[in-house]
KOLBATI-754959 format. One record per residue: z, y, x of N, C-alpha, C, O in turn; residue number from 1. Coordinates in steps of 0.05 Angstrom, whole numbers. Layout:
N
<<Z,Y,X>,<Z,Y,X>,<Z,Y,X>,<Z,Y,X>,NUM>,
...
This chain:
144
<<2762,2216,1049>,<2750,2216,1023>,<2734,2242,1019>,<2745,2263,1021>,1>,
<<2711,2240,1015>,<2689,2253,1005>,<2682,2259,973>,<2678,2241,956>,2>,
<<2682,2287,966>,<2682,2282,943>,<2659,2303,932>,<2666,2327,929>,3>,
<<2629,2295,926>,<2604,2316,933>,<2598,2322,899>,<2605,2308,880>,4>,
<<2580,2351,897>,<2569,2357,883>,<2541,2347,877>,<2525,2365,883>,5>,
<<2528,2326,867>,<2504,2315,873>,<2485,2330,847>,<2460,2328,844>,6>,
<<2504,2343,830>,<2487,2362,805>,<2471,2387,828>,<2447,2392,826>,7>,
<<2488,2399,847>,<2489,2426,855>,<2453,2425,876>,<2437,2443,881>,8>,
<<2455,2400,881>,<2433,2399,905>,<2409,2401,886>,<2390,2414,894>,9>,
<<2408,2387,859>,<2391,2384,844>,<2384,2413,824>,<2360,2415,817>,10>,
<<2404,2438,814>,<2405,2452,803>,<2392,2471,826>,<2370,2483,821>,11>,
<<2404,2474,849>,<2397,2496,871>,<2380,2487,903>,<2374,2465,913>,12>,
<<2377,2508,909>,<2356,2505,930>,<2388,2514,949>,<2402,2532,939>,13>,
<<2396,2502,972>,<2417,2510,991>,<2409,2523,1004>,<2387,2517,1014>,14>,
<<2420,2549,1013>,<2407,2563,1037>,<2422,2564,1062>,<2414,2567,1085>,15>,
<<2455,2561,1052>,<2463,2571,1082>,<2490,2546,1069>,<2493,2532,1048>,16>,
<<2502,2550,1086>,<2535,2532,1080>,<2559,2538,1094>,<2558,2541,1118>,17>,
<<2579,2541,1081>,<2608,2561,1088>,<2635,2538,1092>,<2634,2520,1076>,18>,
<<2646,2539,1102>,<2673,2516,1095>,<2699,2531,1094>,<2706,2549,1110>,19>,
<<2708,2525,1082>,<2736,2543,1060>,<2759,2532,1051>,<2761,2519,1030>,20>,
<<2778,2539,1068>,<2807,2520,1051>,<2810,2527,1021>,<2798,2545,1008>,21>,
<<2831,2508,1010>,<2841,2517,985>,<2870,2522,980>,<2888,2508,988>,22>,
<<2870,2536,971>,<2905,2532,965>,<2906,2509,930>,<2893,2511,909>,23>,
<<2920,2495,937>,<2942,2473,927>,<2962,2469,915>,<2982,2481,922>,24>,
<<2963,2452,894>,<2992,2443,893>,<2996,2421,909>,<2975,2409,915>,25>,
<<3028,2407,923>,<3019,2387,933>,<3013,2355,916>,<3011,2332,926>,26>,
<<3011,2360,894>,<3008,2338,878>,<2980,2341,874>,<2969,2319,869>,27>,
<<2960,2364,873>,<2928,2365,874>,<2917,2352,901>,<2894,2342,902>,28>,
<<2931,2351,922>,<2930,2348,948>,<2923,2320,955>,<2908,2309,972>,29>,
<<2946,2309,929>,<2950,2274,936>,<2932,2265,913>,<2932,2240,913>,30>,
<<2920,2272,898>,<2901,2270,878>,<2876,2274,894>,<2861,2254,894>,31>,
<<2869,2294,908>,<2835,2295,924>,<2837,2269,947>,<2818,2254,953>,32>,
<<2861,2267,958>,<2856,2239,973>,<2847,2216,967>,<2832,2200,977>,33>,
<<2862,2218,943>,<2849,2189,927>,<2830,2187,903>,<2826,2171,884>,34>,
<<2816,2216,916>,<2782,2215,904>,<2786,2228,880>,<2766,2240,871>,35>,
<<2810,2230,863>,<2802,2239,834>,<2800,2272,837>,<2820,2286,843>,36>,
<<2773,2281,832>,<2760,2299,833>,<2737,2310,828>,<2719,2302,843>,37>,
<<2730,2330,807>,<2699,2329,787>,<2694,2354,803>,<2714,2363,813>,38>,
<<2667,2369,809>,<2664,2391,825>,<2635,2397,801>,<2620,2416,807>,39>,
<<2631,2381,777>,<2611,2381,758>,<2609,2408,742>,<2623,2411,722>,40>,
<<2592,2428,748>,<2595,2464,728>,<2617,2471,753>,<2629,2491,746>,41>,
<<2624,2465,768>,<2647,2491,781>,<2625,2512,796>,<2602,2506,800>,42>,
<<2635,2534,802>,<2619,2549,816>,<2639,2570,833>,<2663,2571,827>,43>,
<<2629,2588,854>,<2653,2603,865>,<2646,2632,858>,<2624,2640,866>,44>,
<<2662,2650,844>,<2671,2679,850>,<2683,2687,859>,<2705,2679,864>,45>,
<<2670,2716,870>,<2692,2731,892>,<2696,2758,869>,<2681,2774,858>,46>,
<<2723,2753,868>,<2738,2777,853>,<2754,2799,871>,<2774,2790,882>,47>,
<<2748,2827,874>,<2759,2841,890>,<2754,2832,922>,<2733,2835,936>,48>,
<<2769,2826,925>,<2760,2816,961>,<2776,2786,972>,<2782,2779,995>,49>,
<<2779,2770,945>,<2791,2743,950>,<2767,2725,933>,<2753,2735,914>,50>,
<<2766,2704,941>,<2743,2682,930>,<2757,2654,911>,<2775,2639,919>,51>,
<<2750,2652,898>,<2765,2642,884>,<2741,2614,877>,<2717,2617,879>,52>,
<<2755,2586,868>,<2745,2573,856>,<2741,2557,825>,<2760,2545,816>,53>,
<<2730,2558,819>,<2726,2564,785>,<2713,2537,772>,<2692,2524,778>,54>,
<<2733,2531,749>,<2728,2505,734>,<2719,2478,745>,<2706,2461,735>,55>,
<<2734,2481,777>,<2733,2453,788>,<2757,2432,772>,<2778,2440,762>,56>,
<<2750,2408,771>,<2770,2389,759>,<2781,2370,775>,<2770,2350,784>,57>,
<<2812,2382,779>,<2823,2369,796>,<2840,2350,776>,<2854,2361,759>,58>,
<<2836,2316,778>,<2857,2304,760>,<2882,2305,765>,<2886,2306,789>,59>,
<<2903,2304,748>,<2931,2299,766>,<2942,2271,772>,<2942,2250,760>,60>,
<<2951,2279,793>,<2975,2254,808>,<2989,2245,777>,<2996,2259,757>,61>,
<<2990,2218,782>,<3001,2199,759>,<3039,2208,771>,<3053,2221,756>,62>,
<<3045,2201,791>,<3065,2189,789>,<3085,2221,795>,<3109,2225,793>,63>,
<<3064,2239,804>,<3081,2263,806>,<3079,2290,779>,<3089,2312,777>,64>,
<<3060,2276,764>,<3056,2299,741>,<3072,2325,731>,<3096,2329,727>,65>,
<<3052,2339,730>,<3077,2368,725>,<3071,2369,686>,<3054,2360,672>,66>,
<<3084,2379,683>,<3086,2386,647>,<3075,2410,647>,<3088,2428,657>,67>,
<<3041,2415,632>,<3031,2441,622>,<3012,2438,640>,<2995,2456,634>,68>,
<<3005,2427,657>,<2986,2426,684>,<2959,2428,676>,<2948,2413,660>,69>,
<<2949,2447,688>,<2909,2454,679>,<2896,2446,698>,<2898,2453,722>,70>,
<<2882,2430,688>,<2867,2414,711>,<2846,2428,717>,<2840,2428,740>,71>,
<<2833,2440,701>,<2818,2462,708>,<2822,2495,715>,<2809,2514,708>,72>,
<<2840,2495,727>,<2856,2531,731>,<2845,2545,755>,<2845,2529,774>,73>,
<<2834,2570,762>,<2826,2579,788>,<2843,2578,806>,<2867,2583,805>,74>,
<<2825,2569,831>,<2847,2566,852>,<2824,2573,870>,<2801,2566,869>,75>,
<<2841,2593,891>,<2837,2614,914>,<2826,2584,943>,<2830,2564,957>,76>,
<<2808,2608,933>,<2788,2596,970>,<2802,2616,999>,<2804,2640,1003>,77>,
<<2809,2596,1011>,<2822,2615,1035>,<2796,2619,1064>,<2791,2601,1080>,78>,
<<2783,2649,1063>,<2757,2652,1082>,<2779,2683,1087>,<2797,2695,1076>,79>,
<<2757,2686,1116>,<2768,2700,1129>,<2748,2729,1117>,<2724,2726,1110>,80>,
<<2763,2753,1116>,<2755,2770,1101>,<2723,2780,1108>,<2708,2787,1090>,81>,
<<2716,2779,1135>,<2683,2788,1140>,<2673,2767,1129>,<2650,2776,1125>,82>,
<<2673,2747,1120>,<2665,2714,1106>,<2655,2726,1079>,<2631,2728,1073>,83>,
<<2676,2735,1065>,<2683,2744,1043>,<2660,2773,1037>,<2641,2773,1021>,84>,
<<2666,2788,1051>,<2643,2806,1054>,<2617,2800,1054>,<2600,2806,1037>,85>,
<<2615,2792,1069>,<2586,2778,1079>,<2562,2758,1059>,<2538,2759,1057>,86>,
<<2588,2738,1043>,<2577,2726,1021>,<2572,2749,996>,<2551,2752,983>,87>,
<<2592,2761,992>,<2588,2785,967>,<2573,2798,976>,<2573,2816,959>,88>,
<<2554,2805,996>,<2537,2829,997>,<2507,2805,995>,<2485,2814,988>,89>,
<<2510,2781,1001>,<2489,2764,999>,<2478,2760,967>,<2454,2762,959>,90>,
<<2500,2754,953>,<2494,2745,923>,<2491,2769,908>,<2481,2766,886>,91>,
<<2498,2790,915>,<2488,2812,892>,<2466,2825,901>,<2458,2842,884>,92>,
<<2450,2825,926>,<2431,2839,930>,<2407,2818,926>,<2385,2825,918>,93>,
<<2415,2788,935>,<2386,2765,935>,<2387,2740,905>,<2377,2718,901>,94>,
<<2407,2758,890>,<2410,2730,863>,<2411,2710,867>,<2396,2692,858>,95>,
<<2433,2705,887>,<2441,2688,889>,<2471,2672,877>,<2485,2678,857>,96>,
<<2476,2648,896>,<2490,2634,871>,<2512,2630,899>,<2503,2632,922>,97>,
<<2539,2624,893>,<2553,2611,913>,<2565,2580,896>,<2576,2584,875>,98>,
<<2562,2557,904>,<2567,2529,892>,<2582,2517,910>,<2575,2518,933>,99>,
<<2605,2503,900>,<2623,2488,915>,<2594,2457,924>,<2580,2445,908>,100>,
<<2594,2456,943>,<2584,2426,948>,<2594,2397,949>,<2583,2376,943>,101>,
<<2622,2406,960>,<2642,2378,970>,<2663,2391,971>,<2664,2415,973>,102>,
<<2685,2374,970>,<2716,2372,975>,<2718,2347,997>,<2708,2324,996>,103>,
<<2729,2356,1012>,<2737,2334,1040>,<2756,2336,1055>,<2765,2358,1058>,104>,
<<2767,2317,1068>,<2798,2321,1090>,<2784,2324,1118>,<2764,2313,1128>,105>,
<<2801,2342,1126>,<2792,2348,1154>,<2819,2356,1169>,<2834,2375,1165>,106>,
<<2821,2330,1190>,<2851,2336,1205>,<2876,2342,1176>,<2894,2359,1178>,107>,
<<2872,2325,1154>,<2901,2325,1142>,<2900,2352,1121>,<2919,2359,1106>,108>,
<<2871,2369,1125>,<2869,2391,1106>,<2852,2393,1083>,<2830,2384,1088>,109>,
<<2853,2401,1060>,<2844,2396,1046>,<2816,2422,1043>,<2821,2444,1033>,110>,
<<2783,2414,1057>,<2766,2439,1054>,<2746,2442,1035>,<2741,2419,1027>,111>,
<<2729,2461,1020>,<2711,2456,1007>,<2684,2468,1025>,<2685,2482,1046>,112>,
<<2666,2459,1013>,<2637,2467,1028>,<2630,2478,1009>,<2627,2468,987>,113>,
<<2624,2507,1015>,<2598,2521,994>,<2580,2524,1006>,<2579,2532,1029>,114>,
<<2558,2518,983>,<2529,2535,993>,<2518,2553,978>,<2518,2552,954>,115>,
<<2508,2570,992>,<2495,2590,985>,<2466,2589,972>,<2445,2585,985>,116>,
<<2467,2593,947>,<2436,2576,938>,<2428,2592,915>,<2442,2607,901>,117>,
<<2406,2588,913>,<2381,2595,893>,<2371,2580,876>,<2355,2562,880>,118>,
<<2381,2590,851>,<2367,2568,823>,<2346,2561,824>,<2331,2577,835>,119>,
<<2337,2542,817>,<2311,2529,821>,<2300,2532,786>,<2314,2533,766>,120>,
<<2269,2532,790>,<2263,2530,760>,<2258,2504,759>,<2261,2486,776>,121>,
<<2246,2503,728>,<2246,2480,716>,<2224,2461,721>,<2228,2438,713>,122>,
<<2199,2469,735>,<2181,2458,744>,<2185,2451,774>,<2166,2440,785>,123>,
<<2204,2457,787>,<2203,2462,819>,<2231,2430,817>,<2238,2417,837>,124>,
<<2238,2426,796>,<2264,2406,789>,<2244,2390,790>,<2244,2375,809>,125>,
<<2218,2387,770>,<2209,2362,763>,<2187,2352,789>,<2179,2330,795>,126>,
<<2180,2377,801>,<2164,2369,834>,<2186,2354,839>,<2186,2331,830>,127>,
<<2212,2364,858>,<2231,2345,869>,<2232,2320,867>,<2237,2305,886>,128>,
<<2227,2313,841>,<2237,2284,827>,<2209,2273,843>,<2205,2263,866>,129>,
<<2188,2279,814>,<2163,2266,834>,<2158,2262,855>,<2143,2242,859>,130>,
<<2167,2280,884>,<2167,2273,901>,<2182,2250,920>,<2170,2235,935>,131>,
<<2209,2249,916>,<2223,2228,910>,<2213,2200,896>,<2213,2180,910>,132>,
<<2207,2199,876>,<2192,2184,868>,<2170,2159,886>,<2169,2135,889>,133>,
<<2162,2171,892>,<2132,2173,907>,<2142,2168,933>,<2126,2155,947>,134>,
<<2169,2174,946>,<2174,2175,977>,<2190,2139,967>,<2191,2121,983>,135>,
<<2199,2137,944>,<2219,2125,940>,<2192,2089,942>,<2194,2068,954>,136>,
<<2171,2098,922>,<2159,2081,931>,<2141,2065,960>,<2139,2043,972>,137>,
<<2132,2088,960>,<2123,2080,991>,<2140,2068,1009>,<2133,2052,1026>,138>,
<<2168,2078,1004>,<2182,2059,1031>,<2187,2030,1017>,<2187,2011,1033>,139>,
<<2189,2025,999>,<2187,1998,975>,<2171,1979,993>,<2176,1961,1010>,140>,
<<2144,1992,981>,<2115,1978,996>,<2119,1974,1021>,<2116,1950,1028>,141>,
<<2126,1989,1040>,<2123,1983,1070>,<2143,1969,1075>,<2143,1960,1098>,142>,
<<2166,1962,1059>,<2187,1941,1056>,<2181,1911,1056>,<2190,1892,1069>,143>,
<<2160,1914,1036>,<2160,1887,1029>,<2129,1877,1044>,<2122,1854,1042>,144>,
């Protein structure tokens, strides 16, 4: 199960891309398997020298529910500390952005993908579209 940011590609320009465990509960665990998961406004901070992930919405497990449970609570990106370095010296010197992209299983683990990306303005959003647009028709035509 795949579970993608399709706001983040549209808000930011990607420049580079990182993959990052999470730490868990195991009832968030059995919840991303079975897709329920919003990655919609989350974004990642690195506080001190741990990275953390921020206002992702993990729904909870029906049948294992905890009492008081925040579905939106920070939960720690597990990167190896030059990772960690490396991204924090990127985003405060080039204004940049770090954005969760996806949540996915890999070998039974639960990883996220960030990218490393640059806001796009508001005119550079509506090129995209038009262009799309325009690509979207032409293959139409040569369809039919």
């Amino acid at each position: 199960m795949k579970i993608s940011n399709r706001k983040a590609f549209y808000d930011y320009e990607i420049l580079d891309r990182f993959e990052a465990g999470i730490n868990l509960y195991g009832m968030e665990v059995k919840a991303v398997r079975s897709g329920k998961a919003d990655l919609a406004g989350s974004f990642v901070r690195i506080m001190g020298s741990e990275a953390y992930l921020v206002n992702a919405k993990i729904f909870p497990y029906q049948p294992g529910q905890i009492e008081g449970y925040d579905d939106r609570r920070t939960r720690k990106l597990l990167l190896h500390k030059r990772e960690i370095i490396s991204l924090k010296s990127k985003t405060e010197g080039a204004n940049l952005t770090l954005v969760p992209l996806s949540i996915y299983l890999k070998r039974g683990f639960v990883k996220v993908e960030v990218g490393l990306g640059k806001g796009k303005k508001k005119y550079e959003k509506k090129e995209a579209k038009k262009r799309r647009d325009i690509e979207r028709d032409v293959e139409q035509e040569l369809a039919s």
